[in-house]
C-alpha positions as CSV (number, residue, x, y, z in Angstrom):
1,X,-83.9,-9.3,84.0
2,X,-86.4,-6.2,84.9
3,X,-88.6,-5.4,87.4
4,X,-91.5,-2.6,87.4
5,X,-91.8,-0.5,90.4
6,X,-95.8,0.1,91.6
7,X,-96.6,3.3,92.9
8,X,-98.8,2.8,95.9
9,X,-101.9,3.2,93.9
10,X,-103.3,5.4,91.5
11,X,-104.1,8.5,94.3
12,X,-100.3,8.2,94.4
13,X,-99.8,10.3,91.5
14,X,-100.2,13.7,92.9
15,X,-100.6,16.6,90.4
16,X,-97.7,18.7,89.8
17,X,-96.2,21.4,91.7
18,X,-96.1,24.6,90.5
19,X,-93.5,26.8,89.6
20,X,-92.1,28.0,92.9
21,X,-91.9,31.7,92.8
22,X,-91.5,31.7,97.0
23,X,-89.1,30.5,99.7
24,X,-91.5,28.5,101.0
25,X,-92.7,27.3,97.6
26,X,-89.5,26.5,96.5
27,X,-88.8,24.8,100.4
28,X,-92.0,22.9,100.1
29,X,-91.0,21.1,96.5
30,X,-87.4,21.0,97.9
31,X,-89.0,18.6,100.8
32,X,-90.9,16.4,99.0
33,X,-87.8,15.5,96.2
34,X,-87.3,11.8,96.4
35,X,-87.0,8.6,94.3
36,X,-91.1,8.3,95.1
37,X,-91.5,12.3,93.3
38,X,-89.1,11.2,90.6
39,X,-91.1,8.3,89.8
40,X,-94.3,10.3,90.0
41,X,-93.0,13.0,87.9
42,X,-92.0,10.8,85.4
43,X,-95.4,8.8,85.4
44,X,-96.9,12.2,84.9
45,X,-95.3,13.0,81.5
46,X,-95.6,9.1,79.8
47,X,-99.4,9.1,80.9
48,X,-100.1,11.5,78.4
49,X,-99.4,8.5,75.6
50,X,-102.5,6.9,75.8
51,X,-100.9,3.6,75.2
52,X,-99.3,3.9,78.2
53,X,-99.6,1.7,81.2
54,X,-98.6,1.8,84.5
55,X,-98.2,-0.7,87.4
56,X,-101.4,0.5,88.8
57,X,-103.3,0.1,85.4
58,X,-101.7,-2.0,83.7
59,X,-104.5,-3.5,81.4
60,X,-104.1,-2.0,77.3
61,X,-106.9,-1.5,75.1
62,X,-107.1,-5.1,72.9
63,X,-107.1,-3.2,69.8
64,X,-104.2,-0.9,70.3
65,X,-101.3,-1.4,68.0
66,X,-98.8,-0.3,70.9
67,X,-98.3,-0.8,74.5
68,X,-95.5,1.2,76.0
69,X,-94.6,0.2,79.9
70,X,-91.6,1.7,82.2
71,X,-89.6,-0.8,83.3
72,X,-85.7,-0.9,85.7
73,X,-83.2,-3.3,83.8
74,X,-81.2,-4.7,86.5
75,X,-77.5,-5.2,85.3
76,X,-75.0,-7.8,86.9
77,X,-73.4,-5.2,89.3
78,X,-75.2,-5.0,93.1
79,X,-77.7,-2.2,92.8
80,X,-76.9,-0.9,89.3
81,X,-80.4,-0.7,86.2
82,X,-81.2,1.1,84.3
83,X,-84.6,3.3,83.8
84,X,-86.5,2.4,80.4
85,X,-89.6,2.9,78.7
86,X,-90.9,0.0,76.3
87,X,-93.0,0.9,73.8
88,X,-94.0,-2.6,71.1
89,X,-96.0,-3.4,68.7
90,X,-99.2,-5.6,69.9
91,X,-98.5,-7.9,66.8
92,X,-94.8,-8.4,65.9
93,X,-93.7,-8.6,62.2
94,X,-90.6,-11.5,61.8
95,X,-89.5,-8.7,59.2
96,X,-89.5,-5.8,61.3
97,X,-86.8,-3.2,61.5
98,X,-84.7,-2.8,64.0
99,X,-86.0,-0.9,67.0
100,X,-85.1,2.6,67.9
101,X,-83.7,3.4,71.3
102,X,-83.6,6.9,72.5
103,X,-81.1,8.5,74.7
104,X,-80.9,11.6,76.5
105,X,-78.2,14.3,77.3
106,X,-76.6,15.5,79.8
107,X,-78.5,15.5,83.1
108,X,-81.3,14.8,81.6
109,X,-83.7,11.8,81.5
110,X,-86.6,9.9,78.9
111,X,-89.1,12.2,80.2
112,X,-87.9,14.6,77.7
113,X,-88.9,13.3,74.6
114,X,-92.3,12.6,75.6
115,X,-93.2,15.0,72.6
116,X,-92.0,12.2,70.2
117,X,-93.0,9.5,71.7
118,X,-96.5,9.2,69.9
119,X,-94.6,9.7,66.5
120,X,-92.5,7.2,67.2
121,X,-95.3,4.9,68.6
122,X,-97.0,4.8,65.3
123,X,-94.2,3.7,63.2
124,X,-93.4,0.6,65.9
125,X,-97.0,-0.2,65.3
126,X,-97.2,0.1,61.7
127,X,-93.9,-1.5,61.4
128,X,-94.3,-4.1,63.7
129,X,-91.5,-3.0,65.7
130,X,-90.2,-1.7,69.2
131,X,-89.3,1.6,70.8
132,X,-87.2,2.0,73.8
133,X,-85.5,5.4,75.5
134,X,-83.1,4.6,78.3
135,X,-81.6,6.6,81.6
136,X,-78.1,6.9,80.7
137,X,-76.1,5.3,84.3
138,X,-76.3,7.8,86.9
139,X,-78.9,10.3,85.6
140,X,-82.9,10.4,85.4
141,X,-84.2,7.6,87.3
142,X,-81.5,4.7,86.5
143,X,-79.2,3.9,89.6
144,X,-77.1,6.8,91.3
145,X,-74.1,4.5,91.9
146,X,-70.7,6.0,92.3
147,X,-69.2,7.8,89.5
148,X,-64.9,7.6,89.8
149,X,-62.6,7.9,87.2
150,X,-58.8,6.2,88.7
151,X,-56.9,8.0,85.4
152,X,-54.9,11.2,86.2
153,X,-55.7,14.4,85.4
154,X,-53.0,14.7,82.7
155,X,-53.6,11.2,81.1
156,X,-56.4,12.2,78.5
157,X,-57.2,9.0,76.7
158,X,-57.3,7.3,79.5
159,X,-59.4,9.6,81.6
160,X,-62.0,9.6,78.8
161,X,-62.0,5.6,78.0
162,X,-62.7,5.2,81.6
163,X,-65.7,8.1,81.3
164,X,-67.0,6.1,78.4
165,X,-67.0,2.6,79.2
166,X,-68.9,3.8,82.7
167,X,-71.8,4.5,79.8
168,X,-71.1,2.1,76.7
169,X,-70.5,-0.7,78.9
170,X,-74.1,-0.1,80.7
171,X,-75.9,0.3,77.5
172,X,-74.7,-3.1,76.3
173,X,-75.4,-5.1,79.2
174,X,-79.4,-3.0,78.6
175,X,-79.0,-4.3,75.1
176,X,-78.2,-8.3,75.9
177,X,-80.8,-8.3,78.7
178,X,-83.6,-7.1,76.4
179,X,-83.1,-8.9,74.2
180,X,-82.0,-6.6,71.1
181,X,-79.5,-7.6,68.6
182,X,-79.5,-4.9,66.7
183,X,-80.5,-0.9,67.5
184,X,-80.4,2.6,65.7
185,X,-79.9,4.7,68.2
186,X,-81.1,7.9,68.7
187,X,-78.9,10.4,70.8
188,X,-79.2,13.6,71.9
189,X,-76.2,16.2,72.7
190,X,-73.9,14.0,75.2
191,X,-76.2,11.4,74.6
192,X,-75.3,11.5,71.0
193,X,-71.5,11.6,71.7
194,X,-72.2,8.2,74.2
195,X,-74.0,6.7,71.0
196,X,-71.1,7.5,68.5
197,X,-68.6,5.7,71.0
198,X,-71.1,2.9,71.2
199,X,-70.8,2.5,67.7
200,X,-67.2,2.6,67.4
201,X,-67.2,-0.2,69.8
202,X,-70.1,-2.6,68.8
203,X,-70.9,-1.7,65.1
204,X,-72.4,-4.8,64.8
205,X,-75.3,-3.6,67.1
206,X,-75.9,-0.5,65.7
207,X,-78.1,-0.3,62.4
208,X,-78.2,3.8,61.9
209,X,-77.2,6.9,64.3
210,X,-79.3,10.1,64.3
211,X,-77.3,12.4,66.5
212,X,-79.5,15.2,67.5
213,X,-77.1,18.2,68.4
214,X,-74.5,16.4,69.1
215,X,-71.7,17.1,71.7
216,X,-68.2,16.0,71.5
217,X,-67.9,16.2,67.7
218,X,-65.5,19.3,66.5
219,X,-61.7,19.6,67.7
220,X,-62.2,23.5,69.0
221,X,-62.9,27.1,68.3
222,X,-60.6,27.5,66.1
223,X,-60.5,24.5,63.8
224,X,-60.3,25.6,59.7
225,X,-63.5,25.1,58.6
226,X,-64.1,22.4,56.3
227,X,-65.2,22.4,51.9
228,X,-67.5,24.7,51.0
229,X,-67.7,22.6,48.0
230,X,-69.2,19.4,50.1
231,X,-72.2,21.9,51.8
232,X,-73.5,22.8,48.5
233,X,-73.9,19.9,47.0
234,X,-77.0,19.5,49.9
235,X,-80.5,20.5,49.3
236,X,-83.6,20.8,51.2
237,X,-85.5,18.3,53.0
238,X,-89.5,17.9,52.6
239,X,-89.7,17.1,56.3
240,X,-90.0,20.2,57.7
241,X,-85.8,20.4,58.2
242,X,-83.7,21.5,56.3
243,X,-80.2,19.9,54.9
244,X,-77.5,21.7,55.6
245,X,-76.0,24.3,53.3
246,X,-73.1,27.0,53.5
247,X,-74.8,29.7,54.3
248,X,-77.0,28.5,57.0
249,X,-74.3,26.7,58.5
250,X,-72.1,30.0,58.4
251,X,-75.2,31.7,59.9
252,X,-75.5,29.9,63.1
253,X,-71.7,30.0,63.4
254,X,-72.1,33.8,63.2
255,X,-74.5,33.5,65.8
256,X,-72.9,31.8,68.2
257,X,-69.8,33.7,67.7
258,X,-71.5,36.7,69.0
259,X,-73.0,34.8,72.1
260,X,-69.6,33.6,73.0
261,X,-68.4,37.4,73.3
262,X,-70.9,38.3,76.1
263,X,-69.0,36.0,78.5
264,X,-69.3,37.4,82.3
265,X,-67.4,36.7,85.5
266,X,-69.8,33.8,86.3
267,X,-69.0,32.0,83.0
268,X,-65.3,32.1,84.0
269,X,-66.2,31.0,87.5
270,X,-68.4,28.4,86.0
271,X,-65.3,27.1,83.7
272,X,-62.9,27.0,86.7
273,X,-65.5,24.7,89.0
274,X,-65.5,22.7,85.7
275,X,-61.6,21.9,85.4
276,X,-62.3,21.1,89.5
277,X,-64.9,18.0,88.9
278,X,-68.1,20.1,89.3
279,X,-71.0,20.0,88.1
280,X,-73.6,22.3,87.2
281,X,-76.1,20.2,89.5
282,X,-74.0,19.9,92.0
283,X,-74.3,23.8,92.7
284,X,-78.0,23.2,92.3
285,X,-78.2,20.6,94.9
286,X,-75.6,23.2,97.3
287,X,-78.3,25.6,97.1
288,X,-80.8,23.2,99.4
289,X,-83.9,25.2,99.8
290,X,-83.4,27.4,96.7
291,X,-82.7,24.1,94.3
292,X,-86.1,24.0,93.3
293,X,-86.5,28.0,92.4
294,X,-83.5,28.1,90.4
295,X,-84.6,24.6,88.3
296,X,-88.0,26.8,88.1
297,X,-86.2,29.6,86.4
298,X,-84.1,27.2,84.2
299,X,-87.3,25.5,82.7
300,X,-89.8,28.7,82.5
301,X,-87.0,30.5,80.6
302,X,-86.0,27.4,78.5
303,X,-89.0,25.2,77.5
304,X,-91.2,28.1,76.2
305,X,-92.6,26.1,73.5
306,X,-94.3,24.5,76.0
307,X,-98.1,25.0,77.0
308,X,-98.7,25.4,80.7
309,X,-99.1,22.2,82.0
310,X,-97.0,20.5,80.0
311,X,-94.1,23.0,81.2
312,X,-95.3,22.7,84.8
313,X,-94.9,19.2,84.5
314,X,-91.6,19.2,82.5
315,X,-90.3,21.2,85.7
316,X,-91.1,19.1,88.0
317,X,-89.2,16.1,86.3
318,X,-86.6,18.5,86.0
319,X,-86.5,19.1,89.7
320,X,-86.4,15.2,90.8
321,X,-83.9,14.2,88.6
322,X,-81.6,17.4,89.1
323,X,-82.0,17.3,92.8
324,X,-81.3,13.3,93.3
325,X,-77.8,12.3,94.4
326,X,-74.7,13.0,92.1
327,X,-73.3,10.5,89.7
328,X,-72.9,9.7,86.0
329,X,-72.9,13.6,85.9
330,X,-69.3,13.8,86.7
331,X,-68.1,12.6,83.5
332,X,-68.7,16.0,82.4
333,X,-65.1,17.2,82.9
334,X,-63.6,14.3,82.2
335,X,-64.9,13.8,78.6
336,X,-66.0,17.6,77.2
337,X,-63.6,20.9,78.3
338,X,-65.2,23.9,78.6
339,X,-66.8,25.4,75.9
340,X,-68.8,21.5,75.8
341,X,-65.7,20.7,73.2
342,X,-64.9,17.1,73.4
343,X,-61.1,16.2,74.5
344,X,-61.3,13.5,72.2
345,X,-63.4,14.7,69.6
346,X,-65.4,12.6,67.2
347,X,-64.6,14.6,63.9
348,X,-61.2,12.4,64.1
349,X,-63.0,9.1,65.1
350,X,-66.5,8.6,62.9
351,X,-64.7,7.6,59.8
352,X,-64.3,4.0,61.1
353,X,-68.1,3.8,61.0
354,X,-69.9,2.3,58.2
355,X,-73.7,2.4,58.9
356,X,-75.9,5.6,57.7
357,X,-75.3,8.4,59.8
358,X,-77.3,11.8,60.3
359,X,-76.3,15.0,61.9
360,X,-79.1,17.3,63.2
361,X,-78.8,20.4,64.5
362,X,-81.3,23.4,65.9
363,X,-81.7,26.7,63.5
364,X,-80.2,28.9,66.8
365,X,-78.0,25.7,68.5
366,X,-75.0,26.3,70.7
367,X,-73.3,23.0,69.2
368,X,-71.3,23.7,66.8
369,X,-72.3,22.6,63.1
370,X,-68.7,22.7,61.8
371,X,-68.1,19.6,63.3
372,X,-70.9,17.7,62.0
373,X,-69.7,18.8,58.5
374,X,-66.0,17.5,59.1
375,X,-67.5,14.5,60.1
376,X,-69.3,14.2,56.9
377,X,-66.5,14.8,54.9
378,X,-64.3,12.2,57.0
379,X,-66.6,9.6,56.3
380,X,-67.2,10.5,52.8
381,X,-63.3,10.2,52.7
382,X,-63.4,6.7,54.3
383,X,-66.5,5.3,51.7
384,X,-69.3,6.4,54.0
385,X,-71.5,7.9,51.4
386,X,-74.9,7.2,53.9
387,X,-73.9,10.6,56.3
388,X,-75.9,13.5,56.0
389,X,-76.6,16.9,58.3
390,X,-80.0,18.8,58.8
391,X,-81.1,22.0,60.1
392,X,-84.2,22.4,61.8
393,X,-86.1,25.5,61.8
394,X,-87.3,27.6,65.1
395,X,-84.9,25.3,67.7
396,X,-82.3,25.2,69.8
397,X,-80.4,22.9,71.1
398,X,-83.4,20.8,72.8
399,X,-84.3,20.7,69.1
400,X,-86.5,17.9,69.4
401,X,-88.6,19.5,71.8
402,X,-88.4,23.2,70.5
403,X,-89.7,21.8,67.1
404,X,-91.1,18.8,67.7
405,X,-93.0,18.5,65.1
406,X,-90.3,19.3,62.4
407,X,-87.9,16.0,64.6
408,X,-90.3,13.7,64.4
409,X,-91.1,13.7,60.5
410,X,-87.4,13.9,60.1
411,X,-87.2,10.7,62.6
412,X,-89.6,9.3,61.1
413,X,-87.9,9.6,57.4
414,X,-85.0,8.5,59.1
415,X,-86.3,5.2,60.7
416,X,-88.5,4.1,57.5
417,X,-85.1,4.5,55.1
């Protein structure tokens, strides 16, 4: 069951704020945060897709080979959905592949891949498919319901299988109410680690993983790297990534070895709030009138491959989802320690997984390759010969937005295999 949400009309779609630079700037966009901004912000960033439509224009071109729509899943608790986007093919092949379905990372929301979205769009219309990306539980627009976890602090496994299921268990009601039997999912950073676990729990709905810079995967800092022996035998991609070898695996560790020495009495505070149950958001939302200034800084330093508008508008999404009440964020400490390493890592879990797997990580990420390689060689062990890594030139760890381009002929190669 779904429902789509009108705005009041189309001069309800105000254009973006600017970057607040002021107090009062940054007091004025603090005012006007609110599930009705959200929603506008969001609208904002899928009306670029021209295939787009919207409750207040709802009627699609009769010759387009894709409609996309945003649409709240409602799932059988009181006042829990989910936030999607729908994008499907105007004529439906019976022997379609299955469709792809997008999720986001931590604290973030679909809005962010609205860079892939047209890429994505063409291969559901050639293919006679669907595309969906989903609000994980508790973050972007989906429902801020409360986030608890009844485990103690000292019971692990059981503190992290209640963090999960709060996720998995939301996705797969999303999954039966649409419809879908069968997915390849497409995750990014915790939204990666959330697929995995998916995965390990219903295989049978999960046709291939991409995991773009994946959290959760290695055991720690200091685990042995793995065969040299295995990253050779890659070689490079014609999509504009490239598969992983030694030394450009052994040159983003370097890399992020040196970051890791510049840590500052703020990144040891920040690690204590973290062991408490904080979140980084939730020092955003303490701040009140300077929330919207500090998520100003955040994306004007981080999404410089942006153009102008495209950044103001990415900011303001940023803002309304950052700035909306607390929830699904607090798994954070529950599931990653600090350092984003997972307290039940997936290196030591993937090799139950059969279907084609593919590890993808940004040229200058903070996650760390390693463990996409151990996972590699862990399901080589267990028969998986279908996992492979990547390395995508000029990006980060919002790969697929820092080289869009470069992610979406690698999706693309991906989703056509």
């Amino acid at each position: 069951m779904s429902e789509t949400l009108p705005l009041d009309g189309p001069s309800a779609l105000p254009p973006a704020r600017d970057i607040p630079s002021t107090f009062m700037a940054s007091f004025r966009s603090w005012w006007a945060v609110g599930e009705k901004g959200a929603a506008a912000s969001e609208e904002r960033l899928l009306r670029r897709l021209p295939f787009f439509r919207s409750a207040t224009s709802p009627h699609s071109s009769p010759d387009s080979p894709v409609v996309a729509h945003s649409e709240r899943v409602l799932l059988s608790k009181p006042k829990h959905y989910l936030n999607s986007l729908a994008i499907k093919s105007t004529t439906p092949s019976p022997d379609a592949p299955p469709p792809a379905v997008l999720l986001h990372g931590y604290g973030a929301g679909l809005g962010f891949f609205f860079l892939n979205f047209p890429a994505l769009a063409q291969w559901a219309g050639m293919r006679g498919t669907s595309v969906y990306a989903v609000d994980w539980l508790g973050m972007g627009r989906s429902a801020r319901v409360p986030f608890r976890v009844r485990a103690k602090r000292d019971h692990i496994s059981e503190r992290v299988d209640e963090a999960e299921s709060f996720f998995v268990e939301s996705l797969e009601e999303w999954r039966e109410r649409t419809g879908l039997e069968k997915m390849t999912l497409i995750g990014h950073s915790l939204g990666a680690y959330f697929s995995t676990v998916y995965a390990l729990k219903y295989p049978q709905r999960v046709h291939k993983l991409v995991l773009l810079s994946p959290a959760g995967v290695p055991r720690g800092p200091d685990t042995t790297l793995p065969s040299r022996e295995m990253l050779d035998r890659q070689v490079t991609g014609e999509d504009g990534a490239v598969a992983a070898d030694s030394s450009r695996v052994a040159a983003l560790e370097e890399e992020q070895r040196v970051e890791k020495k510049k840590e500052t009495f703020g990144r040891k505070l920040f690690t204590h709030l973290w062991e408490e149950g904080w979140s980084p958001f939730q020092l955003v939302r303490s701040s009140l009138f300077w929330g919207p200034m500090l998520v100003g800084k955040y994306s004007s330093r981080r999404f410089g491959a942006l153009n102008e508008d495209e950044t103001r508008d990415m900011h303001d999404y940023i803002m309304n989802i950052t700035l909306a009440k607390g929830s699904g964020e607090y798994c954070i400490s529950h599931i990653l320690a600090p350092g984003a390493y997972a307290r039940m890592p997936l290196v030591d879990r993937v090799s139950a997984l059969k279907m084609p797997i593919s590890f993808v990580y940004g040229e200058h990420d903070w996650m760390d390759p390693s463990g996409g390689v151990s996972s590699i060689d862990n399901l080589k062990a267990a028969g998986n010969e279908k996992a492979r890594m990547y390395i995508v030139p000029r990006a980060g760890h919002h790969v697929y937005l820092d080289n869009a381009k470069a992610v979406n002929k690698l999706l693309l190669k991906e989703l056509n295999e």
